[in-house]
PADO-960280 format. One record per residue (C-alpha): residue number from 1; residue in three letters; x, y, z. Coordinates in pm, whole numbers, plus 50000, padded with zeros to 5 digits. Each point is the difference from the previous one (the first is absolute). Layout:
<nodes>
  num  residuo     px     py     pz
  NUM      ala      X      Y      Z
...
</nodes>
This chain:
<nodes>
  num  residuo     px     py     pz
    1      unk  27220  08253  42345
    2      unk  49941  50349  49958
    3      unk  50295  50180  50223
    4      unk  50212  50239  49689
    5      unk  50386  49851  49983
    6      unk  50220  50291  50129
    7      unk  50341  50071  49946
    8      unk  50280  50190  50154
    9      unk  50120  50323  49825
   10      unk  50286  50172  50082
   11      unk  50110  50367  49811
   12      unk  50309  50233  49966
   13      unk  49912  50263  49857
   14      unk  50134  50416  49928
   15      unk  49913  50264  50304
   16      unk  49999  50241  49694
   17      unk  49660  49813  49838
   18      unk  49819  49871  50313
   19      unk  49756  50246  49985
   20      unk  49886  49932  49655
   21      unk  50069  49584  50102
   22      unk  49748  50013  50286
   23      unk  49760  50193  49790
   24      unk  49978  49714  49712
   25      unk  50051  49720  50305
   26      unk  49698  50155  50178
   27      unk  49781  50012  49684
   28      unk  50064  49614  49912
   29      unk  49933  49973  50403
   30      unk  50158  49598  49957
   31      unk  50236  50056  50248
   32      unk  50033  49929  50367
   33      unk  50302  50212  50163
   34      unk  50149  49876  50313
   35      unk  50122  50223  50298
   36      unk  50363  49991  49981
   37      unk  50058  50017  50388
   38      unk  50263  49769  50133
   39      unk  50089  49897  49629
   40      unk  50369  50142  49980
   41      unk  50215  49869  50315
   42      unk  50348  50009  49895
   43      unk  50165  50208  50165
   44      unk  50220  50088  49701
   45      unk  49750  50108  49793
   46      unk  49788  50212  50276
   47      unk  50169  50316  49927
   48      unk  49871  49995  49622
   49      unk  49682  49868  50068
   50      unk  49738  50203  50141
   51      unk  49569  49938  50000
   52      unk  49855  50327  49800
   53      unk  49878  50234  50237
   54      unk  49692  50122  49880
   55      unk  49850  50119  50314
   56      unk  49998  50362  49926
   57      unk  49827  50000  49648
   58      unk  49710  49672  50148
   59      unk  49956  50280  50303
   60      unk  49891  50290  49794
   61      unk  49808  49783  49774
   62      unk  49842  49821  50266
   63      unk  49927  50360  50114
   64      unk  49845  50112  49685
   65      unk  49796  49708  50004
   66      unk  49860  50047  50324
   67      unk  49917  50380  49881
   68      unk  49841  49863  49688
   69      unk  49796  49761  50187
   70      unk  49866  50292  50247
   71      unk  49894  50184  49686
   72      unk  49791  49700  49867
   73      unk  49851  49904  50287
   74      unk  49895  50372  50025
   75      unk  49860  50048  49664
   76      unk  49814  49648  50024
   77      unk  49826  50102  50282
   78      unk  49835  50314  49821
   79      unk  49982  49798  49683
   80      unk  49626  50015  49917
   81      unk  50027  49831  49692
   82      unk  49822  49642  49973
   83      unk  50257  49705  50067
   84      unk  50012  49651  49925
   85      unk  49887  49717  50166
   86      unk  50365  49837  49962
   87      unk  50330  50229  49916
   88      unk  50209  49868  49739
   89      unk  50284  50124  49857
   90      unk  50034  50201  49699
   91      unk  50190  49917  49659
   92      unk  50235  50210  49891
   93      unk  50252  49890  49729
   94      unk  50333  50091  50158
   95      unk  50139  50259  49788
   96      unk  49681  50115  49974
   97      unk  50039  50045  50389
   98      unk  50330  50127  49973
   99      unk  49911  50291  49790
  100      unk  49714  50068  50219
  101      unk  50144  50036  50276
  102      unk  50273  50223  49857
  103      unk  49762  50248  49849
  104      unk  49758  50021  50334
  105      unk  50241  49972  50288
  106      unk  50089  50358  50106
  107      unk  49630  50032  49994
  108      unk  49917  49676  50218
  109      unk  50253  50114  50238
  110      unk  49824  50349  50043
  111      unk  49645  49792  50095
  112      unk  50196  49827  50247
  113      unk  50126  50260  50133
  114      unk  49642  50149  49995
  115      unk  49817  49685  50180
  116      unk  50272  49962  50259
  117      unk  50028  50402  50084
  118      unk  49591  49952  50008
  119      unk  49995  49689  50243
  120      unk  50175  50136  50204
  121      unk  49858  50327  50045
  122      unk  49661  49779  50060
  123      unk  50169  49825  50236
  124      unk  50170  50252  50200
  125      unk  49676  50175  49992
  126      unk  49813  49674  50122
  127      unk  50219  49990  50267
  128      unk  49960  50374  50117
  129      unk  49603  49942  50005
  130      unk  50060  49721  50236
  131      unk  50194  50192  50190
  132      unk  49783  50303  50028
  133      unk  49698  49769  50067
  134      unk  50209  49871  50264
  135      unk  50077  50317  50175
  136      unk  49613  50085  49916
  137      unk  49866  49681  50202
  138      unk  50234  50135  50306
  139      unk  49866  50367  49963
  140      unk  49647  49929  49987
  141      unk  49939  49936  50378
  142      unk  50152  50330  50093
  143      unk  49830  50206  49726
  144      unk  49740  50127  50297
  145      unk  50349  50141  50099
  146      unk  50005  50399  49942
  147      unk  50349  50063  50093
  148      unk  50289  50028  49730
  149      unk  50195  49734  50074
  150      unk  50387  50174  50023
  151      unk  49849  50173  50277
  152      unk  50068  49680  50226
  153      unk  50128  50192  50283
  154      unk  50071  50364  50152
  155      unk  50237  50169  50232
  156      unk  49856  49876  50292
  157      unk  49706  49751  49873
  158      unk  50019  49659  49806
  159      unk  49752  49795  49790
  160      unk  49979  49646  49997
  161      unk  49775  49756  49774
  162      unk  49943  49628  50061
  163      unk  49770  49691  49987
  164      unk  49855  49797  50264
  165      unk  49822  49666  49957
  166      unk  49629  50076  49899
  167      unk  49889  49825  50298
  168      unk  50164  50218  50268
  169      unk  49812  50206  50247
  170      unk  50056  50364  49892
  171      unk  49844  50140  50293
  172      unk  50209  49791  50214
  173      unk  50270  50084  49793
  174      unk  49943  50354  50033
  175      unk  49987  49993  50371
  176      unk  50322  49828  50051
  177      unk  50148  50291  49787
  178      unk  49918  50262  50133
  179      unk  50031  49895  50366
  180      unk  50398  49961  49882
  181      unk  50001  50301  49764
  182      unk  49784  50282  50133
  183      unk  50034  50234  49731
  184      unk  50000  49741  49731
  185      unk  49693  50069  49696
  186      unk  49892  49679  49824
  187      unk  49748  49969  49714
  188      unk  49875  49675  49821
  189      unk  49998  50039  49615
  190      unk  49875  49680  49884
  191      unk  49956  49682  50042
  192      unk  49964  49677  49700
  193      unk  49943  49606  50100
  194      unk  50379  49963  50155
  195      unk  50131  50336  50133
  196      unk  49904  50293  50170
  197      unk  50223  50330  49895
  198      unk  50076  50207  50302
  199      unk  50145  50363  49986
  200      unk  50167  50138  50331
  201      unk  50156  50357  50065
  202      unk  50177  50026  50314
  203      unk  50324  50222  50110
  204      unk  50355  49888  49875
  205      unk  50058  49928  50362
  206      unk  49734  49739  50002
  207      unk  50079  49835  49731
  208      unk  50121  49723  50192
  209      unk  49809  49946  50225
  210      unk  49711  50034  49772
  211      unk  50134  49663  49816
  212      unk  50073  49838  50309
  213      unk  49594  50036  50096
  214      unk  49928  49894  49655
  215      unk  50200  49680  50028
  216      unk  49763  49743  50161
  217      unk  49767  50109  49744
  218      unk  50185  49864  49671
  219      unk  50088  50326  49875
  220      unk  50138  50011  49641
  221      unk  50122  50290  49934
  222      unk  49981  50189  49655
  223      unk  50227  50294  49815
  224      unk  49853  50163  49723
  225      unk  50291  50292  50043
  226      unk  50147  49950  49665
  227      unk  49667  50161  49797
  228      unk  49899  50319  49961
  229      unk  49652  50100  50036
  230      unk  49729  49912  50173
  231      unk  49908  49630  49930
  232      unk  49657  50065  49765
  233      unk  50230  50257  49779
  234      unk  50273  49755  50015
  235      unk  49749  49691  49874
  236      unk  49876  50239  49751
  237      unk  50352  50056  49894
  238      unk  50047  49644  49942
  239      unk  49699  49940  49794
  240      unk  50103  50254  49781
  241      unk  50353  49817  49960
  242      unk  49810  49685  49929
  243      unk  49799  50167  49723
  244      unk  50286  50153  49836
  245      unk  50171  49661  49979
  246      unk  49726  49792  49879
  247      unk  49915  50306  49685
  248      unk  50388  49940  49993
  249      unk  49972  49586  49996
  250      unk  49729  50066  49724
  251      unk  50233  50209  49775
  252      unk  50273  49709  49977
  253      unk  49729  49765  49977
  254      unk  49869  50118  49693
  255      unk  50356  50043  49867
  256      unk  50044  49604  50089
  257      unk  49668  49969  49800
  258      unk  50171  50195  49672
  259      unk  50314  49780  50073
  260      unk  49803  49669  49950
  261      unk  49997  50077  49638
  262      unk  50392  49929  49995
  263      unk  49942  49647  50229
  264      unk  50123  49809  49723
  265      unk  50305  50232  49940
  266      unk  50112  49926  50373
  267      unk  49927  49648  49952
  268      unk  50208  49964  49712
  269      unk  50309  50197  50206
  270      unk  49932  49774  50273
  271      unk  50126  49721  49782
  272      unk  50248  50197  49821
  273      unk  50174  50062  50380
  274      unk  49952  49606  50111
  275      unk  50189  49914  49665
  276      unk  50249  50187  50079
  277      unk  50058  49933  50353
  278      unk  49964  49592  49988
  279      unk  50281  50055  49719
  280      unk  50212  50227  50211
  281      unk  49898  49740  50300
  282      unk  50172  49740  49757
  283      unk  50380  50122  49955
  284      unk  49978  49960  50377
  285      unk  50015  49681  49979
  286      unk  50261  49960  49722
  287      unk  50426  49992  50062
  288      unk  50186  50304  49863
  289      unk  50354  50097  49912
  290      unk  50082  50309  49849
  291      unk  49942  49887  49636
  292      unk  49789  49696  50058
  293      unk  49718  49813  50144
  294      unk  49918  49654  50112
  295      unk  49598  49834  50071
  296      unk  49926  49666  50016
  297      unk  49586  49839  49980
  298      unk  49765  49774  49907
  299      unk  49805  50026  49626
  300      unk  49760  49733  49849
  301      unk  50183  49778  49743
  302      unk  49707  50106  49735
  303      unk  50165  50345  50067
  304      unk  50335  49899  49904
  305      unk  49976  50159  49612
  306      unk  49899  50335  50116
  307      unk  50220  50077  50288
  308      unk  50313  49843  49807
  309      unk  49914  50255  49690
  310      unk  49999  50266  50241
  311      unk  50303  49918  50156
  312      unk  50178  49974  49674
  313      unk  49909  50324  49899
  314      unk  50136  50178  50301
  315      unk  50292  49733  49904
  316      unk  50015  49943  50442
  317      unk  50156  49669  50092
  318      unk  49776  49760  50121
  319      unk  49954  49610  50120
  320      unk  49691  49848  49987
  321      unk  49951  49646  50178
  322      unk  49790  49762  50129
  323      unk  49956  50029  50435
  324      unk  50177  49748  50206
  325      unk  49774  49656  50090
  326      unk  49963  50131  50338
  327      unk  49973  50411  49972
  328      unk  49635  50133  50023
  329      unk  49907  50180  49758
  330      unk  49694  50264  49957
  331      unk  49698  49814  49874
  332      unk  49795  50143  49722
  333      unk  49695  49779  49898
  334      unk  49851  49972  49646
  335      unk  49715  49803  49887
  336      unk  49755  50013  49688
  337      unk  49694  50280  50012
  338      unk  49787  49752  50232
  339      unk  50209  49860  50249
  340      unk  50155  50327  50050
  341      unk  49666  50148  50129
  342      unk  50029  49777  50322
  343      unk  50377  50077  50095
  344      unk  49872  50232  50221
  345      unk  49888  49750  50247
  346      unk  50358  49843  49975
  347      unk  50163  50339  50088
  348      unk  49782  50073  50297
  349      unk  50122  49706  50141
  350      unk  50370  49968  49896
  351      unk  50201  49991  49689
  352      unk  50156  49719  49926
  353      unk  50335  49924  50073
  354      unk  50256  49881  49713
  355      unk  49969  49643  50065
  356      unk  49648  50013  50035
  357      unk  49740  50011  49711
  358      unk  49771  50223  49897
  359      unk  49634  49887  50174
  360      unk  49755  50206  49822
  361      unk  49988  49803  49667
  362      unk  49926  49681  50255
  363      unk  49766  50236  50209
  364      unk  49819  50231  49766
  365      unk  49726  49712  49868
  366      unk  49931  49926  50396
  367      unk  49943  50334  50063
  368      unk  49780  50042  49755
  369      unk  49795  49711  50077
  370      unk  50033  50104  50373
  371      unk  49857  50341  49977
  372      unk  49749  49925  49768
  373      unk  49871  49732  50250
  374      unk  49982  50222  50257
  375      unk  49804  50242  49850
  376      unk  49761  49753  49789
  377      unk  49783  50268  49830
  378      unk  49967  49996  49637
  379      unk  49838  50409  50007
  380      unk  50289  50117  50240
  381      unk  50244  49813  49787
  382      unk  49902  50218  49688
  383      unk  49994  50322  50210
  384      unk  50365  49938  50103
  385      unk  50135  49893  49669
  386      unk  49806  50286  49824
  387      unk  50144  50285  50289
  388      unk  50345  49876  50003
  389      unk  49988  50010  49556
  390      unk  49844  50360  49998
  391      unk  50296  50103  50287
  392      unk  50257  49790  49783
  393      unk  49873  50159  49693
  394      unk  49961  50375  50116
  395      unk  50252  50073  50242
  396      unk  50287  49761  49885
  397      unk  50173  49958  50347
  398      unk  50307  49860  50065
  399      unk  50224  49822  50213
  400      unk  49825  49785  50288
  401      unk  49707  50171  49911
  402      unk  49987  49868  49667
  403      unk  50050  49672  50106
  404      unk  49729  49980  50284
  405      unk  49764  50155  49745
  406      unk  50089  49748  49731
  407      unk  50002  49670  50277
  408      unk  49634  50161  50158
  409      unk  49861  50025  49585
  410      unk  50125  49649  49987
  411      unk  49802  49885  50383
  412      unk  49708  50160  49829
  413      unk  49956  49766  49727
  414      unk  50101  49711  50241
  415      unk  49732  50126  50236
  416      unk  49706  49994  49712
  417      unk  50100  49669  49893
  418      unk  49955  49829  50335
  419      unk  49698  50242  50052
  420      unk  49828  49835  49661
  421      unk  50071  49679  50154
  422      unk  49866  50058  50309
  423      unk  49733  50192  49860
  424      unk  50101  50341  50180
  425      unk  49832  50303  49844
  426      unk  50001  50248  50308
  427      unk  49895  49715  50219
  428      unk  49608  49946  49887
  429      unk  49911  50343  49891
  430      unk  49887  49961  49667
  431      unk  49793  49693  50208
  432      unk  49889  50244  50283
  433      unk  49949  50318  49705
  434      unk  49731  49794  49790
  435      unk  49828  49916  50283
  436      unk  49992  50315  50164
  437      unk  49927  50236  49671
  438      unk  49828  49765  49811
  439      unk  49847  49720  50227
  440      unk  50148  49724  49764
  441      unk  50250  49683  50058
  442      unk  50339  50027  49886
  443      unk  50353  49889  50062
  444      unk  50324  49966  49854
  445      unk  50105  49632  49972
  446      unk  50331  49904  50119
  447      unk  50200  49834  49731
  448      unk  50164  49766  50277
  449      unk  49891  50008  50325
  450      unk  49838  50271  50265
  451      unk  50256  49974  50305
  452      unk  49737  50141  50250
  453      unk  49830  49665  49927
  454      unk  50259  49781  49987
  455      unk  50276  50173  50225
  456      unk  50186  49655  50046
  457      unk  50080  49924  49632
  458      unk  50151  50345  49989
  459      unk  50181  49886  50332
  460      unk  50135  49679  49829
  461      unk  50062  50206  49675
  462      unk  50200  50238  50202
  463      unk  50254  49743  50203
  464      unk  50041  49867  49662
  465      unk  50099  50327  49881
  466      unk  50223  50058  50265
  467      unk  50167  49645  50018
  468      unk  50053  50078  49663
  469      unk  50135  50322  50047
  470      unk  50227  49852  50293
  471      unk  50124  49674  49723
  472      unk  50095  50249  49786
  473      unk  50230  50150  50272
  474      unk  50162  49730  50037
  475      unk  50078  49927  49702
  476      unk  50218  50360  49928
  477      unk  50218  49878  50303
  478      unk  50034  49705  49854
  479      unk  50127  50159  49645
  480      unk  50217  50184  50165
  481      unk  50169  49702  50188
  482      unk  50023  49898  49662
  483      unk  50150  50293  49837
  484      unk  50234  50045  50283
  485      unk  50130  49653  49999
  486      unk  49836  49818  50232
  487      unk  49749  49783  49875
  488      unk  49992  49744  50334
  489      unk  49888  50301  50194
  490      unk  49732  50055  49763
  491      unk  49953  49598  50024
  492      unk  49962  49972  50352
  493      unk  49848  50318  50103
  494      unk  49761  50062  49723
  495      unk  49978  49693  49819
  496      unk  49889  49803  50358
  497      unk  49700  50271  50136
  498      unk  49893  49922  49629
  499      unk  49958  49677  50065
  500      unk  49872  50029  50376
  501      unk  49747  50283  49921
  502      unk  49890  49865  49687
  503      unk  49952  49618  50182
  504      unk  49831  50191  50283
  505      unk  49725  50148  49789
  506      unk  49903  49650  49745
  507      unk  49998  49788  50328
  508      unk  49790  50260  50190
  509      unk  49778  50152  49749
  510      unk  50046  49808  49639
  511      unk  49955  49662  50088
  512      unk  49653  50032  50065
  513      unk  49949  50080  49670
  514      unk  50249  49719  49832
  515      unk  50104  49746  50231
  516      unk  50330  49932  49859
  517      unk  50153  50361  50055
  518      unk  49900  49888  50379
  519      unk  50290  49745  49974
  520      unk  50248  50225  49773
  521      unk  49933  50290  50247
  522      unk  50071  49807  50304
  523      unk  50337  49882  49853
  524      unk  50098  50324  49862
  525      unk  49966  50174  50331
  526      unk  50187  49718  50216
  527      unk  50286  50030  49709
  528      unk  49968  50375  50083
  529      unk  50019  49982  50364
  530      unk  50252  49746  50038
  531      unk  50197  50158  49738
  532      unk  50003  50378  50248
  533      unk  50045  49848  50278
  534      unk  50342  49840  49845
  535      unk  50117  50292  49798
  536      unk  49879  50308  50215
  537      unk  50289  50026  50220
  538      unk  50268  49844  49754
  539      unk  50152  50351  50025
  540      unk  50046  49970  50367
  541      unk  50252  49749  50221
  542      unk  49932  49737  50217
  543      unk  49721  50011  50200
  544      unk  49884  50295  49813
  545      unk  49907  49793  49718
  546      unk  49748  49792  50130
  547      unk  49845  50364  50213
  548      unk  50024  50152  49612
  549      unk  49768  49808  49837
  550      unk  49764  49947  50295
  551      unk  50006  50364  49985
  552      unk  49983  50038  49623
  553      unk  49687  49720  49983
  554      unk  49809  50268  50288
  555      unk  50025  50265  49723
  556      unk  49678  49781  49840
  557      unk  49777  50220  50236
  558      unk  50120  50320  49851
  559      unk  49899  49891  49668
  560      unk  49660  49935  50194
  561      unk  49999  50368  50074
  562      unk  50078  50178  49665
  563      unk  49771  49764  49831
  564      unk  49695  50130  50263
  565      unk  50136  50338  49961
  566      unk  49813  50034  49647
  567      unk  49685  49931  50131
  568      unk  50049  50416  50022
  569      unk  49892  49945  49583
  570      unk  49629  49871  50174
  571      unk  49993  50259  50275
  572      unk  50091  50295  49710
  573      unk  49780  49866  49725
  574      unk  49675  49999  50223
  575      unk  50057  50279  50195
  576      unk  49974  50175  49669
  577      unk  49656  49842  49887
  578      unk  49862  50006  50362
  579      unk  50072  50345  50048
  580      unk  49854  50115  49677
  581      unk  49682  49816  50055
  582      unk  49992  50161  50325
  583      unk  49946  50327  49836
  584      unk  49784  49918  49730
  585      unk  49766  49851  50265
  586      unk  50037  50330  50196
  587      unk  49953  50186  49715
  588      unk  49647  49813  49907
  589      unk  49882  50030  50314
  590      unk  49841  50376  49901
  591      unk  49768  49746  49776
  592      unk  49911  50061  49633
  593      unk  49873  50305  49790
  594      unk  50195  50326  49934
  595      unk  50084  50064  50374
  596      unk  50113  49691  50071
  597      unk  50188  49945  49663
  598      unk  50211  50318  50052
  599      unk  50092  49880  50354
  600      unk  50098  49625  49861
  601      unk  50215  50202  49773
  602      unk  50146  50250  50229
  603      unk  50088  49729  50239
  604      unk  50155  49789  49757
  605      unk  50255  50258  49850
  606      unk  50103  50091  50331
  607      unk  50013  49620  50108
  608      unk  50176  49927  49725
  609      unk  50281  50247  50039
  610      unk  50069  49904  50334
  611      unk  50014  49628  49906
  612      unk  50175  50035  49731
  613      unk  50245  50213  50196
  614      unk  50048  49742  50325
  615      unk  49974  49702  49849
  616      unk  50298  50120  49694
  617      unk  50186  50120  50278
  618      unk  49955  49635  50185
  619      unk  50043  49827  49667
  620      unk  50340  50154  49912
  621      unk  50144  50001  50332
  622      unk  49940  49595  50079
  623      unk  50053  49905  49647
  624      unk  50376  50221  50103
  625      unk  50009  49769  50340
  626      unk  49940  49657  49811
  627      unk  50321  50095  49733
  628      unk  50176  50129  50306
  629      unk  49991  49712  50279
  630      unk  49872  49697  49817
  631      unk  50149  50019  49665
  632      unk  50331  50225  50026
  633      unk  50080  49823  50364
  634      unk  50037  49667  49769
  635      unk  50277  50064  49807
  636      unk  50090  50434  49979
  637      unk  50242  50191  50223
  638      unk  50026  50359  49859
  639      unk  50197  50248  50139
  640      unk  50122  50176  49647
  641      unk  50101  50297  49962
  642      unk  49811  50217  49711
  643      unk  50231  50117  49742
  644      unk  49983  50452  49995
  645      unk  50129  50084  49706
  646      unk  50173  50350  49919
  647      unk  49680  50109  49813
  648      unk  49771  50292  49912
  649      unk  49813  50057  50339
  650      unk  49727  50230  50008
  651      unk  49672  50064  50067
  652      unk  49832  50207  49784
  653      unk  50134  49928  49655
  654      unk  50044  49707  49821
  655      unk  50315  50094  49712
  656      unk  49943  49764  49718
  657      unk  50304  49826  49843
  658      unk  49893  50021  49653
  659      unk  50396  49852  49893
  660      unk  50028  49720  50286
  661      unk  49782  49669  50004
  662      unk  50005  49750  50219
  663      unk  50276  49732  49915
  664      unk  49757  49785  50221
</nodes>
């Protein structure tokens, strides 16, 4: 339906003018290159053919990028300048980029150079703070120490400094000591929650056998040899250390701050560098000679004009055909302004593959119906549609984020038109407001039905919905039996469930209503049945056949299941109404005048944020589980790979093509 045709491209082309080649190839950015690896096995023609090495030049680039990318986040950081609510890229017409870039970028260079010499001097610095607090923490217990600490021992005397659990008997302790060290001269510093810090000073001697008494005690012991000082000049030191660095820390902060000014230069390197590298990243994957080189890849017919024009001009050899009937090819979808807004949902589950179709244009209208079910509230509807406009509108983004924007926009105004029917406006506030603020009777009619009266018709709406939903299903596997040639398939294993689901529902459900479709229903679902039972295991032999369509008629309770699986669409659609009257009822309970108003108010904009917030959230990720396991388990496979053309990549700056259109 909606999956682009793509064709195979092959190219010969001059070593002399691939620079320039890739250049032009990378601004159409039509063009998917294949890797090269394991193309060339002939032996004869090895020693001729070689893969580009490129490694060297994607290294240093890759390098410079990293560099650049140190810089920005460095000057973002100290960037005190107000930022958007969403980044978006900015236009630039390309020579107009070109020439920019060419005038500024010995400058941008030198801020780089700034930022990164200035991060890391406030990281370094950082670092050494930690450190000295560190050393600092493990000082501070001995500070009641007056004794320099490289004076750890004499000619005939030693110190020693340790810890003991906090708990331990010091006296005790003591005792033992000096019963095994007589001339031993101990001293408690201090003492915190865990430890107690113990200084000794016995002859060199006695060293030993002043541990060896200290032993049953858990000694730790503790060298503080390698300072100078006594331990409170020492920590003083320190602090000092830690002051210079942090007036230092402040310096190359406020240099950071100056750099912010140049954020957008950086940014606009940054892309300059990617360029460059995914283009040097590119003759990588292309075959070489010494005078020529060889790619092969994957363009979108509508491309063919432009890429053949360029080709000719560079006057390379080339082949373009169509693939092989079994090759896969890289999938690129494209559908019209509205469908395209839901292909998101189809690529967060898989692409499809090339013999698949495209489900969105099937699955978009469901979706839409789906979410807007869920969330049932003709105020919130507006609110999201109005947002997602304003964000479409202001910030312009891109990519998936475009999309999800532009499908959400869409959900909005599903939302308010199932709201209006079910007469959703915030729940009952403007009910529960009028009474509160002005003591008078007012509601909102609902143009169809109110589902917190009448849960079970939206209950029977829903598994109508769904069955529906499911039908339809069915009915893309059976066009594609068709369109592959095998029409009997779609016969026997669409065409009969038709019948047998369809029977099933007039003789349970419509023949109280008409009597006849009691009669046609009960036929059509025994011509169903009968009809499974002989065909489901015609693929099978022997006794398989008969265990095939006893097993294929069994499948009738798994349409059971998907078809109670949207009763989700009732669960959604009044857990939004309930919830909402929930607050406004919490809200009123403050009673009327001016008190009581501002609290009905204060509680319902909070209230309605948070509902608004879980119940989207619930809305778009079941409305994502009904396309995924109901609808796409009926007839879609997926599996494609997404076509990555050699393109403009960046980040920052969007270069307009102001000579290429779209041949779309």
């Amino acid at each position: 339906m909606a999956v682009t045709d793509m064709q195979k491209i092959s190219v010969i082309g001059l070593n002399s003018t691939r620079t320039a080649f890739l250049q032009e190839l990378m601004r159409l950015g039509v063009v998917e290159i294949n890797s090269q690896e394991g193309v060339v096995n002939d032996e004869e023609w090895m020693p001729d053919i070689f893969r580009t090495s490129n490694s060297a030049d994607v290294s240093r680039l890759e390098a410079d990028l990293a560099r650049v990318s140190v810089a920005l986040q460095a000057v973002t950081k100290y960037d005190t300048t107000k930022q958007p609510l969403l980044r978006t890229r900015i236009e630039m017409g390309e020579e107009a980029f070109i020439d920019y870039m060419n005038a500024n970028k010995t400058s941008i260079e030198l801020s780089v150079d700034q930022a990164v010499s200035a991060d890391k001097t406030i990281t370094e610095a950082k670092t050494e703070i930690n450190r000295l607090k560190t050393v600092i923490a493990g000082l501070e217990p001995w500070q009641n120490l007056d004794l320099p600490m490289e004076l750890s021992e004499t000619k005939f005397a030693c110190t020693i400094l340790g810890t003991v659990n906090v708990k331990t008997d010091i006296a005790r302790l003591q005792t033992s000591v000096c019963d095994a060290v007589p001339s031993v001269v101990m001293e408690e510093v201090s003492a915190d929650k865990q430890q107690k810090y113990l200084y000794f000073l016995c002859l060199k001697e006695e060293k030993d056998m002043l541990y060896e008494a200290l032993r049953p005690f858990a000694f730790v012991p503790v060298t503080l040899a390698e300072n100078k000082g006594t331990v409170k000049e020492l920590i003083a030191s320190y602090h000092n250390n830690i002051v210079e660095l942090e007036e230092n820390i402040q310096k190359q902060e406020e240099v950071l701050t100056a750099l912010s000014s140049a954020r957008k230069n950086i940014e606009y390197l940054y892309d300059s560098l990617c360029m460059r590298k995914d283009r040097a990243k590119i003759v990588g994957n292309m075959l070489s000679t010494e005078t020529v080189f060889y790619f092969d890849g994957w363009m979108p017919k509508w491309s063919k004009d432009k890429v053949e024009a360029l080709l000719k001009e560079y006057e390379y050899y080339y082949t373009i055909e169509e693939p092989d009937p079994d090759e896969e090819i890289p999938i690129l979808l494209h559908n019209n302004s509205v469908v395209e807004a839901f292909e998101g949902v189809t690529s967060m589950y898989s692409l499809p593959s090339r013999h698949d179709i495209d489900p969105t244009k099937v699955m978009a209208p469901f979706y839409f119906l789906f979410f807007g079910l869920m969330l049932s509230d003709a105020a919130y509807g507006i609110m999201l549609s109005v947002g997602c406009a304003i964000v479409l509108k202001k910030y312009k983004p891109e990519g998936m984020m475009y999309r999800m924007f532009k499908m959400f926009f869409y959900c909005g105004i599903s939302t308010f038109l199932w709201g209006a029917l079910f007469g959703g406006w915030f729940g009952d506030f403007f009910t529960v407001a009028a009474k509160t603020m002005f003591g008078v009777d007012f509601a909102i009619p609902a143009i169809w039905f109110n589902p917190l009266e009448e849960p079970m018709k939206l209950l029977i709406f829903s598994l109508i919905l769904g069955g529906i939903h499911i039908f339809v299903g069915m009915g893309v596997q059976a066009y594609m039996y068709i369109r592959d040639g095998h029409p009997l398939d779609a016969l026997f294993d669409i065409g009969l469930w038709y019948l047998l689901l369809i029977g099933l529902v007039l003789f349970g459900f419509a023949g109280g209503y008409v009597p006849m479709l009691y009669t046609v229903g009960k036929y059509m679902a025994i011509v169903g049945a009968v009809g499974i039972l002989l065909t489901g295991g015609r693929k099978k032999k022997g006794f398989g056949k008969i265990t095939g369509g006893l097993g294929s008629l069994y499948g009738i309770t798994s349409y059971l299941s998907d078809v109670l699986s949207y009763s989700r669409l009732l669960a959604l659609g009044l857990a939004t109404g309930v919830v909402a009257q929930v607050i406004n009822t919490l809200g009123s309970l403050a009673g009327g005048g001016i008190v009581g108003s501002i609290v009905l108010i204060v509680v319902f904009l909070a209230g309605t944020v948070f509902n608004i917030a879980i119940n989207a959230l619930g809305a778009f990720v079941h409305s994502c589980r009904l396309q995924y396991v109901e609808f796409f388990g009926k007839f879609y496979t997926g599996g494609g790979r997404e076509f990555r053309p050699f393109a403009r990549k960046t980040k920052y700056v969007k270069i307009l093509e102001e000579d290429v259109e779209d041949g779309r």
